[in-house]
C-alpha positions as CSV (number, residue, x, y, z in Angstrom):
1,X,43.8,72.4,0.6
2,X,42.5,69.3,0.4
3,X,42.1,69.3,-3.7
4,X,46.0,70.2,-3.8
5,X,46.6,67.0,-1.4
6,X,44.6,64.8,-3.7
7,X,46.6,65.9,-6.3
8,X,50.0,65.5,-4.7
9,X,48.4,61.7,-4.2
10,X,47.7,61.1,-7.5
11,X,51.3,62.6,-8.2
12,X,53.0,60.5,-5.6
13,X,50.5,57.1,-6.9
14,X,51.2,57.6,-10.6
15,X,55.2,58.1,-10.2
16,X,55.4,54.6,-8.3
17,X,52.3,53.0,-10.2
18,X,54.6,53.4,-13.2
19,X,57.8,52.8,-12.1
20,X,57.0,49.8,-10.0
21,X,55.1,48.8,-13.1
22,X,58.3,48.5,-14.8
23,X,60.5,46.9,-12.7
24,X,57.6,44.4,-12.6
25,X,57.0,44.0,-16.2
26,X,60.6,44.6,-17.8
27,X,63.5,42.4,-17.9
28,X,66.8,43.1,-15.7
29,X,68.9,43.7,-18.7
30,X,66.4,46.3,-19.8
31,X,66.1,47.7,-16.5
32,X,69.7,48.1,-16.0
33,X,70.5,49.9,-19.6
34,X,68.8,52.8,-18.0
35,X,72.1,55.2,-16.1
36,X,69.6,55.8,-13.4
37,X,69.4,52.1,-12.9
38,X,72.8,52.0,-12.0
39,X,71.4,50.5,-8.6
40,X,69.7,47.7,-9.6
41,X,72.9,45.6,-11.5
42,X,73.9,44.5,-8.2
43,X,70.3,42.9,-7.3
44,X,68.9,39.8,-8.6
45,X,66.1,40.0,-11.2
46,X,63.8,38.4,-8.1
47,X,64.7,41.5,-6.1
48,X,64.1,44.0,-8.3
49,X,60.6,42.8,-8.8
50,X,59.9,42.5,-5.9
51,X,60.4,46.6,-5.1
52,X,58.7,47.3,-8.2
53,X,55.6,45.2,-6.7
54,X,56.2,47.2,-3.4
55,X,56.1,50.4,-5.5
56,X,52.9,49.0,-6.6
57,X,51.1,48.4,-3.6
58,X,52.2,51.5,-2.1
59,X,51.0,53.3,-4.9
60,X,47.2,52.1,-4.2
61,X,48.0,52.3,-0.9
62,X,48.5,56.3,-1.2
63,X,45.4,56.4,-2.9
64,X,42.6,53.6,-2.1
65,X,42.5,54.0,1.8
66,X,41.8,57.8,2.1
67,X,39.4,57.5,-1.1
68,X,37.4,54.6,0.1
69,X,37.6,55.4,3.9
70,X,38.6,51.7,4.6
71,X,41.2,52.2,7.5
72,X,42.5,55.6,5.8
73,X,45.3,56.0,8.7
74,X,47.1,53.3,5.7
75,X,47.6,56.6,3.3
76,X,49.7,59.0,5.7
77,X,51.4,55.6,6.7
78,X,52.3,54.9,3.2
79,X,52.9,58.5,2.5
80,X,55.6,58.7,5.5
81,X,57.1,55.2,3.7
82,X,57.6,56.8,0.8
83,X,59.5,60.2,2.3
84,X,61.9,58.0,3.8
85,X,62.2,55.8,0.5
86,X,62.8,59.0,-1.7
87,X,65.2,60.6,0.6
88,X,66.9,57.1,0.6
89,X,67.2,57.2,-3.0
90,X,68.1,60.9,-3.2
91,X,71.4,59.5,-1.7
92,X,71.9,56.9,-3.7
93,X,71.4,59.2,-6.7
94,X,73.8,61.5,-5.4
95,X,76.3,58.7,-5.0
96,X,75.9,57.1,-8.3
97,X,76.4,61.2,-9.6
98,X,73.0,61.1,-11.1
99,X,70.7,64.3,-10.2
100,X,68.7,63.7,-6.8
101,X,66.2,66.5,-7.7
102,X,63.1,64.3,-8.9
103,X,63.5,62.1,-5.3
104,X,63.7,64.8,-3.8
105,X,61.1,67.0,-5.1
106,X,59.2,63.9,-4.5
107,X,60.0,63.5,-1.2
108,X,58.5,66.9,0.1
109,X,55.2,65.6,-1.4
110,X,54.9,62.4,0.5
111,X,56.3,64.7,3.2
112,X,53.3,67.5,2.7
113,X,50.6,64.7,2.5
114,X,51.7,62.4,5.4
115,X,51.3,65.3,7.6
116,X,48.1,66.9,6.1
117,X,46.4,63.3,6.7
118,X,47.2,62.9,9.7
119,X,46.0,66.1,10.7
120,X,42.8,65.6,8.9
121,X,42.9,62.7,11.2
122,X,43.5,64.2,14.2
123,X,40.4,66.2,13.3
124,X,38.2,63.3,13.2
């Protein structure tokens, strides 16, 4: 169990490592041209990277505290952010008529390892 969690990590780390990455690194024009960007034309260019450099941290977050065991409680914490975030954007998907699948799918794997952490936690 605990190899499929760690993979569902790296899953969950790598999907907002690399989107944060670009909201960080591209220009709001070029973030925009994307239909599944639809969002982000009515934030400032400030704002959008500043959720990509949330995406960033929360993707080490997922990651660094559990595999370092510096205060690991931070990784079902992030995971549990990032349910909510993806079910979040699931709507706004939906609304915007774009397919909520990946957010979703996404979603049930923060869900899956916010709650196997904190049972591995509640282990000790």
């Amino acid at each position: 169990m605990n190899a499929f969690v760690w993979v569902l990590q790296g899953l969950l780390a790598f999907a907002f490592m690399s989107a944060g990455g670009l909201k960080v690194l591209r220009s709001k024009d070029a973030i925009t041209a994307n239909p599944r960007m639809g969002w982000a034309r009515r934030l400032s260019a400030a704002q959008i990277k500043l959720f990509g450099a949330a995406e960033v941290l929360g993707a080490l977050a997922i990651v660094e505290p559990w595999a370092t065991g510096i205060v690991p409680v931070l990784t079902p914490i992030a995971a549990a952010c990032f349910f909510v975030l993806l079910l979040v954007a699931a709507v706004v998907y939906a609304r915007s008529e774009v397919s909520p699948a990946l957010p979703l799918v996404l979603s049930v794997a923060a869900a899956v390892v916010a709650c196997a952490r904190v049972m591995e936690l509640s282990r000790g």
